[in-house]
mmCIF file of the N, C-alpha and C atoms, coordinates in Angstrom:
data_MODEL
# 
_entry.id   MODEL 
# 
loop_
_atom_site.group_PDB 
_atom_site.id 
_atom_site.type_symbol 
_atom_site.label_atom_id 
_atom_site.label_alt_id 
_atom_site.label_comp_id 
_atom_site.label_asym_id 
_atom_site.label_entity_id 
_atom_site.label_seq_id 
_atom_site.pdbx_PDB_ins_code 
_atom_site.Cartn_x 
_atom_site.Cartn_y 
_atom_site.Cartn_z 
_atom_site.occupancy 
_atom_site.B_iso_or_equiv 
_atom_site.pdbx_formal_charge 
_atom_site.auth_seq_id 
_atom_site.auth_comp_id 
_atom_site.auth_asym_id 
_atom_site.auth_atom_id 
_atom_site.pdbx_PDB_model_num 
ATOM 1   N N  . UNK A 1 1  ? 0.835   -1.195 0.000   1.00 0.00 ? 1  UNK A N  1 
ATOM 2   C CA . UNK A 1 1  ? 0.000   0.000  0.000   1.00 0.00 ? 1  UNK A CA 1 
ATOM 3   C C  . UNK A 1 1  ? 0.879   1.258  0.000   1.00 0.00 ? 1  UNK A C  1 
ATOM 4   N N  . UNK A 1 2  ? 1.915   1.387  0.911   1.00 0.00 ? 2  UNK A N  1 
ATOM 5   C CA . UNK A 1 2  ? 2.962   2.345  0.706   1.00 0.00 ? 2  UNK A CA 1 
ATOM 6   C C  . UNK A 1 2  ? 3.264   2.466  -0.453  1.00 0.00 ? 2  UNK A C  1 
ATOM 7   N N  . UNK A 1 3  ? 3.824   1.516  -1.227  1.00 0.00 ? 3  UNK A N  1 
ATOM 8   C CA . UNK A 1 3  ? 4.645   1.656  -2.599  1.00 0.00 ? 3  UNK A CA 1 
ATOM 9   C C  . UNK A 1 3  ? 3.162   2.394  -3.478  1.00 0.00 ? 3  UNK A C  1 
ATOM 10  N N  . UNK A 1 4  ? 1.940   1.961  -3.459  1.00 0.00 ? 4  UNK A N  1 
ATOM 11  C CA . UNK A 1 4  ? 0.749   2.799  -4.012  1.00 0.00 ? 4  UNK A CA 1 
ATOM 12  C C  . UNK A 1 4  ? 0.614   4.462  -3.973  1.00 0.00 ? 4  UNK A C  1 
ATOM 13  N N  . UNK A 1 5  ? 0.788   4.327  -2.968  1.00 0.00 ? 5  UNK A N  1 
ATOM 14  C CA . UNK A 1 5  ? 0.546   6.307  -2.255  1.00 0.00 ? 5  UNK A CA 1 
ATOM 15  C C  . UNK A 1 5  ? 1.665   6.882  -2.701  1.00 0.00 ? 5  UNK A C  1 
ATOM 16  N N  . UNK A 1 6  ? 3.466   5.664  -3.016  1.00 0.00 ? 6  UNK A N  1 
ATOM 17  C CA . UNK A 1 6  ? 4.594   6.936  -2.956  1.00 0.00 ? 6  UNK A CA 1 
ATOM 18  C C  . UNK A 1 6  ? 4.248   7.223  -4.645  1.00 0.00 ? 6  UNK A C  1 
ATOM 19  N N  . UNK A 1 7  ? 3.870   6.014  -5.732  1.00 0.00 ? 7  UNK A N  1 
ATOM 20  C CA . UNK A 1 7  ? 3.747   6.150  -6.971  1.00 0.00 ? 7  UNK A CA 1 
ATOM 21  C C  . UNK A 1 7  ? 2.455   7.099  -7.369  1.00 0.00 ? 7  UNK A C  1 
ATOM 22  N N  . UNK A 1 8  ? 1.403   7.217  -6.685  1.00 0.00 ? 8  UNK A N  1 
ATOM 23  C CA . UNK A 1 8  ? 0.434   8.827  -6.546  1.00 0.00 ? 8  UNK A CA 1 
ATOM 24  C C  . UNK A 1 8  ? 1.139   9.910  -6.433  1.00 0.00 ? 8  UNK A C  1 
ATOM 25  N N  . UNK A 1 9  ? 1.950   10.004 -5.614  1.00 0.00 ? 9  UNK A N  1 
ATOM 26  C CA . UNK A 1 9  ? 2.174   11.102 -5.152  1.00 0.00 ? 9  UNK A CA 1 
ATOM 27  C C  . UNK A 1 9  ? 3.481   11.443 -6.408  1.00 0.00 ? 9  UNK A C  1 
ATOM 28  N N  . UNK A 1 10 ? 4.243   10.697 -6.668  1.00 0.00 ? 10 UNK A N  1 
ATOM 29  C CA . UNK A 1 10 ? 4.903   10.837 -7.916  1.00 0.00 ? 10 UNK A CA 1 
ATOM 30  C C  . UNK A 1 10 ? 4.158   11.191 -9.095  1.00 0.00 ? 10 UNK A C  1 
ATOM 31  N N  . UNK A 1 11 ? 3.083   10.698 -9.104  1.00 0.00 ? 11 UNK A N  1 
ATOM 32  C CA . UNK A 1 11 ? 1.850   11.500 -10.372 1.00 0.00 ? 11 UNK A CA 1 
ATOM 33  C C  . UNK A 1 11 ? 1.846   12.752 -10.091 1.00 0.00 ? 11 UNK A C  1 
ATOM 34  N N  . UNK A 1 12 ? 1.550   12.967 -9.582  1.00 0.00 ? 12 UNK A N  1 
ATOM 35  C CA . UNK A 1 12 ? 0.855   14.100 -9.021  1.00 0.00 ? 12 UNK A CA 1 
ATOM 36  C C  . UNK A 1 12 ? 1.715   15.098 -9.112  1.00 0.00 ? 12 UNK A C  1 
ATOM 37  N N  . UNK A 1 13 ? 2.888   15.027 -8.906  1.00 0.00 ? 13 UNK A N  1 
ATOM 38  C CA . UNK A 1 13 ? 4.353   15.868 -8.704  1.00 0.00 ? 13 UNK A CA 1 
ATOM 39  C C  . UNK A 1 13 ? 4.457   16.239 -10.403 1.00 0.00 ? 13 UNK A C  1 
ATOM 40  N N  . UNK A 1 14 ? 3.963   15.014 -11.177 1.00 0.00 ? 14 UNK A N  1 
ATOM 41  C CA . UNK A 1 14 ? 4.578   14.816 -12.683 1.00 0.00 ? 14 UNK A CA 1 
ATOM 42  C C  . UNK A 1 14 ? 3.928   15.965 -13.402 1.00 0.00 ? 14 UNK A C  1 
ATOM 43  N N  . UNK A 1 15 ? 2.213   15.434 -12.769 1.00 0.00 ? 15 UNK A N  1 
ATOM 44  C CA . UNK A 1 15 ? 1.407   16.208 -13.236 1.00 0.00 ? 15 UNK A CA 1 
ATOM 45  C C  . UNK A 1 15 ? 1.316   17.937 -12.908 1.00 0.00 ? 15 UNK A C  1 
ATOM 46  N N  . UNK A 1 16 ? 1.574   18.559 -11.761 1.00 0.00 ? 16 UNK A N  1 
ATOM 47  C CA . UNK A 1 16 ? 1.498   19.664 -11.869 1.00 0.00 ? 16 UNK A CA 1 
ATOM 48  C C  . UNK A 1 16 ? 2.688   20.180 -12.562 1.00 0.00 ? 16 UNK A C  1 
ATOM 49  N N  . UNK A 1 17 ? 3.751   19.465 -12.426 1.00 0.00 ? 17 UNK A N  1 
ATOM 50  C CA . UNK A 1 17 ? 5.097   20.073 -13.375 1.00 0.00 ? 17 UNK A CA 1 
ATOM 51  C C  . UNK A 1 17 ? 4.792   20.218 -14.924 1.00 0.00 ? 17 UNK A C  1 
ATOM 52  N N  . UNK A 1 18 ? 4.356   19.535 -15.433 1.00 0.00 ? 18 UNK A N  1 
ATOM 53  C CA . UNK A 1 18 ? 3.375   19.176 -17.068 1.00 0.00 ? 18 UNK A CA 1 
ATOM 54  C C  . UNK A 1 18 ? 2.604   20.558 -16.965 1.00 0.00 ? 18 UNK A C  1 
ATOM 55  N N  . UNK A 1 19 ? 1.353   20.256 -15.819 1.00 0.00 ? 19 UNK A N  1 
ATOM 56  C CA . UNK A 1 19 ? 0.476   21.606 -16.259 1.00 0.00 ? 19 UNK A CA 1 
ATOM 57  C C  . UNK A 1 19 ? 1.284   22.681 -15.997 1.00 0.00 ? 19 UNK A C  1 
ATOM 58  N N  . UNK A 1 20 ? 1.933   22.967 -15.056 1.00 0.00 ? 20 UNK A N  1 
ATOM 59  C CA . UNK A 1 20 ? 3.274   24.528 -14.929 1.00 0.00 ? 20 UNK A CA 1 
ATOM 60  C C  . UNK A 1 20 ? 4.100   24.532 -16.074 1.00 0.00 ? 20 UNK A C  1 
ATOM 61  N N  . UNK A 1 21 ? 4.545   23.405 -17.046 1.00 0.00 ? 21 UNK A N  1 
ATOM 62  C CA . UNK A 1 21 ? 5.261   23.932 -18.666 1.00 0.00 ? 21 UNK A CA 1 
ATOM 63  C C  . UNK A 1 21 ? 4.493   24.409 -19.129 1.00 0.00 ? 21 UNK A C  1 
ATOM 64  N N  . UNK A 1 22 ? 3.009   23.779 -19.462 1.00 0.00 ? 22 UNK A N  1 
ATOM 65  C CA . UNK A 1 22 ? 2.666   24.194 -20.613 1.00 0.00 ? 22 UNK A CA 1 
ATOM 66  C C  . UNK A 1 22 ? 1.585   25.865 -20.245 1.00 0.00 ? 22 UNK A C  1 
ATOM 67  N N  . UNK A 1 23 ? 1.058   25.847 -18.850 1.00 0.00 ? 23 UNK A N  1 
ATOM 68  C CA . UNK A 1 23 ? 0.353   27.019 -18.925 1.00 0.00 ? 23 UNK A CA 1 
ATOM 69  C C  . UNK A 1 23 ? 0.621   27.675 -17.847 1.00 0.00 ? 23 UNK A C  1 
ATOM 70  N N  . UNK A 1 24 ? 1.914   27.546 -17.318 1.00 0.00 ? 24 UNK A N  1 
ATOM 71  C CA . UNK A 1 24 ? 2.730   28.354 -17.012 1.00 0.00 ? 24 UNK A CA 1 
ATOM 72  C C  . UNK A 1 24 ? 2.228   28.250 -14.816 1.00 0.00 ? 24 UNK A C  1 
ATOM 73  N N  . UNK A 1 25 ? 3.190   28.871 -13.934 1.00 0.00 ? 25 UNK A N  1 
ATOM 74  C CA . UNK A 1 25 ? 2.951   28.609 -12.508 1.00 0.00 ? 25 UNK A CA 1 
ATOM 75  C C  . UNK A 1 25 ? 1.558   28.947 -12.095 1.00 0.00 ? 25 UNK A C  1 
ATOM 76  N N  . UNK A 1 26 ? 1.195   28.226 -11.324 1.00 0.00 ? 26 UNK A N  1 
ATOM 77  C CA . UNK A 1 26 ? -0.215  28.608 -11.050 1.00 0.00 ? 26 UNK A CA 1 
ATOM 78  C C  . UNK A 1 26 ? 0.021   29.765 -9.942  1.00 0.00 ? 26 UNK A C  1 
ATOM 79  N N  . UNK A 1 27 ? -0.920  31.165 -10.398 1.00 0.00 ? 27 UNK A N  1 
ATOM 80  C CA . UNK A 1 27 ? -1.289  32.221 -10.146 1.00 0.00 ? 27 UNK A CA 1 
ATOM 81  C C  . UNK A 1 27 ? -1.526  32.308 -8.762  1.00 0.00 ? 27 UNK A C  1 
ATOM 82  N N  . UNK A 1 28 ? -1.292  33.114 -8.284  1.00 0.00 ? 28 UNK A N  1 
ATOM 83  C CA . UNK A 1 28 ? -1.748  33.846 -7.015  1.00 0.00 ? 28 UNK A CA 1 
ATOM 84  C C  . UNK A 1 28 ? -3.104  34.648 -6.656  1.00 0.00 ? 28 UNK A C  1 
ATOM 85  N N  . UNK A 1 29 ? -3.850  34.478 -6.309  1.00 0.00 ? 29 UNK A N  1 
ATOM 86  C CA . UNK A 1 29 ? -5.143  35.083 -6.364  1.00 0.00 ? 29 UNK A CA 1 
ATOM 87  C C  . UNK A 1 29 ? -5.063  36.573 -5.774  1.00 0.00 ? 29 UNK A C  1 
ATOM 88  N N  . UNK A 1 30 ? -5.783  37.057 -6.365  1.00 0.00 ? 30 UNK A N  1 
ATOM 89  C CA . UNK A 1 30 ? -5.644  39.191 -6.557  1.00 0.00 ? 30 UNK A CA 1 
ATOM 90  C C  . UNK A 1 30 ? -5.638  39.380 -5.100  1.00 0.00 ? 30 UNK A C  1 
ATOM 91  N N  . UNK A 1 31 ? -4.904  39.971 -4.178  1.00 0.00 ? 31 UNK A N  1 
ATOM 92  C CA . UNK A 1 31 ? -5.232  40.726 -2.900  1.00 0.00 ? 31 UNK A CA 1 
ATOM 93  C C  . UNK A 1 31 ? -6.692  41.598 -3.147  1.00 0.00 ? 31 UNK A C  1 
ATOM 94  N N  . UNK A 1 32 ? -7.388  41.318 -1.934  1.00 0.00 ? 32 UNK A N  1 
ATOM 95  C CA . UNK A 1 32 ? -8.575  42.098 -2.163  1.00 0.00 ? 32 UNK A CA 1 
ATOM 96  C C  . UNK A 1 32 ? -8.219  43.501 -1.931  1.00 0.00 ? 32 UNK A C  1 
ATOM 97  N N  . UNK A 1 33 ? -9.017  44.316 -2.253  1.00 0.00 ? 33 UNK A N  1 
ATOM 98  C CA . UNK A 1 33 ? -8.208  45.829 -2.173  1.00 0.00 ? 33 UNK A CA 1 
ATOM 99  C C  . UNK A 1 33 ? -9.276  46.215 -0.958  1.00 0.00 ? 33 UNK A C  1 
ATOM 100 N N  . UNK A 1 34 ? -8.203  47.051 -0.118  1.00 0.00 ? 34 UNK A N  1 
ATOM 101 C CA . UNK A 1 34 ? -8.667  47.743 1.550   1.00 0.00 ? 34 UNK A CA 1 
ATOM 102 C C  . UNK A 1 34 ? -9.623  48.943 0.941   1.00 0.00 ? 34 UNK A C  1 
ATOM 103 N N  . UNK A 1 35 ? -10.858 49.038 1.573   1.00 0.00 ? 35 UNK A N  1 
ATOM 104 C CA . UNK A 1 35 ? -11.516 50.049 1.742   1.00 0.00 ? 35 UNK A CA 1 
ATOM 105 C C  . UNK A 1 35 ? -10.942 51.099 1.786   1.00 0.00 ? 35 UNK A C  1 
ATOM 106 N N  . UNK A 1 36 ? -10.449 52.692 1.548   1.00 0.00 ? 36 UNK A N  1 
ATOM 107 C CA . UNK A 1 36 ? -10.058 53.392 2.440   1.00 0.00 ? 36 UNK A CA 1 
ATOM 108 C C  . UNK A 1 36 ? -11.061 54.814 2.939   1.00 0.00 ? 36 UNK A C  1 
ATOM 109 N N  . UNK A 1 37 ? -11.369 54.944 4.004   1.00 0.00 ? 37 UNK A N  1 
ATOM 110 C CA . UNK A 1 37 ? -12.331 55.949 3.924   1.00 0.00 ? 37 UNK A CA 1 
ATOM 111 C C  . UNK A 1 37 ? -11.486 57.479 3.747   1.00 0.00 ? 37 UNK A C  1 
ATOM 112 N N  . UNK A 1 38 ? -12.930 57.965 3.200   1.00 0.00 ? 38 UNK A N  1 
ATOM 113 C CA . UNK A 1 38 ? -12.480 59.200 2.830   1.00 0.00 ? 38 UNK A CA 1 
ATOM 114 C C  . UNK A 1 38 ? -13.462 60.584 3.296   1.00 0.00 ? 38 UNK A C  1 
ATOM 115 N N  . UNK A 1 39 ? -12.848 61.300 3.708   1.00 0.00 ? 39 UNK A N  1 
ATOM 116 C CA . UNK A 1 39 ? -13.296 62.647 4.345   1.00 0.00 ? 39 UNK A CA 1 
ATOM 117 C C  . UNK A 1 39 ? -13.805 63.521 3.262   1.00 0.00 ? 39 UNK A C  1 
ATOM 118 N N  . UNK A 1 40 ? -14.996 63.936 2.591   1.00 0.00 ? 40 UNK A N  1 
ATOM 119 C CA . UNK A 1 40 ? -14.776 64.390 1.534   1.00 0.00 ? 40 UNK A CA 1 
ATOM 120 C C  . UNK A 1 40 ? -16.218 65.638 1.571   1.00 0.00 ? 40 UNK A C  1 
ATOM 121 N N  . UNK A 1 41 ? -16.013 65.820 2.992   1.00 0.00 ? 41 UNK A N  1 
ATOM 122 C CA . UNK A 1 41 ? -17.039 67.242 3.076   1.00 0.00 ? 41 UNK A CA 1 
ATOM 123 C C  . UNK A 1 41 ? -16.202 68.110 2.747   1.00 0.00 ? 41 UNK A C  1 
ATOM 124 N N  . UNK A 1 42 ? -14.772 68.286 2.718   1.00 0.00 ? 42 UNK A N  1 
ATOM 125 C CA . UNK A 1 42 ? -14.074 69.733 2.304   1.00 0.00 ? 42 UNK A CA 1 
ATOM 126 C C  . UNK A 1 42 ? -14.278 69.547 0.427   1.00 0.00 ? 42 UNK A C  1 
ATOM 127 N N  . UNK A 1 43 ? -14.432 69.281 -0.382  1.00 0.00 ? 43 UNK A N  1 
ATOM 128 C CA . UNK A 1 43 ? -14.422 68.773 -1.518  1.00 0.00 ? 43 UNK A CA 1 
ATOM 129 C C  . UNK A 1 43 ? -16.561 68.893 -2.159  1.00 0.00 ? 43 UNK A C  1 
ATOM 130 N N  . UNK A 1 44 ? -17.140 69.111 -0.843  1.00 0.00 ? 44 UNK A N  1 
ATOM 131 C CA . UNK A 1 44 ? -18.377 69.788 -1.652  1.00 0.00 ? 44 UNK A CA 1 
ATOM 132 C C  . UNK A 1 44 ? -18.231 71.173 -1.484  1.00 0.00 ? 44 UNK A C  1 
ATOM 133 N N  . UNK A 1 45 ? -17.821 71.816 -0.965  1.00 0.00 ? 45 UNK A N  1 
ATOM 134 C CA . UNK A 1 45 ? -17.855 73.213 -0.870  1.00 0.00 ? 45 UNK A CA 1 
ATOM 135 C C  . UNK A 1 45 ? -17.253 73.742 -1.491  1.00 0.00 ? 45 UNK A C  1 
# 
């Protein structure tokens, strides 16, 4: 059963290296962007 899981896990290694040649490192997902408040009664007058 060991020798099963180490030859998965060797897939698996194969396989994301395959999908990272061909379409390149998988991405980082966007930082959400911070609210920032804004004071903006001087700006109606």
């Amino acid at each position: 059963m060991d020798y099963l899981e180490r030859l998965l896990d060797k897939l698996r290694e194969l396989a994301q290296k395959l999908i990272e040649g061909l379409l390149g490192p998988q991405g980082e997902p966007e930082p959400e962007l911070i609210p920032i408040p804004v004071n903006d009664r001087r700006s109606r007058r």
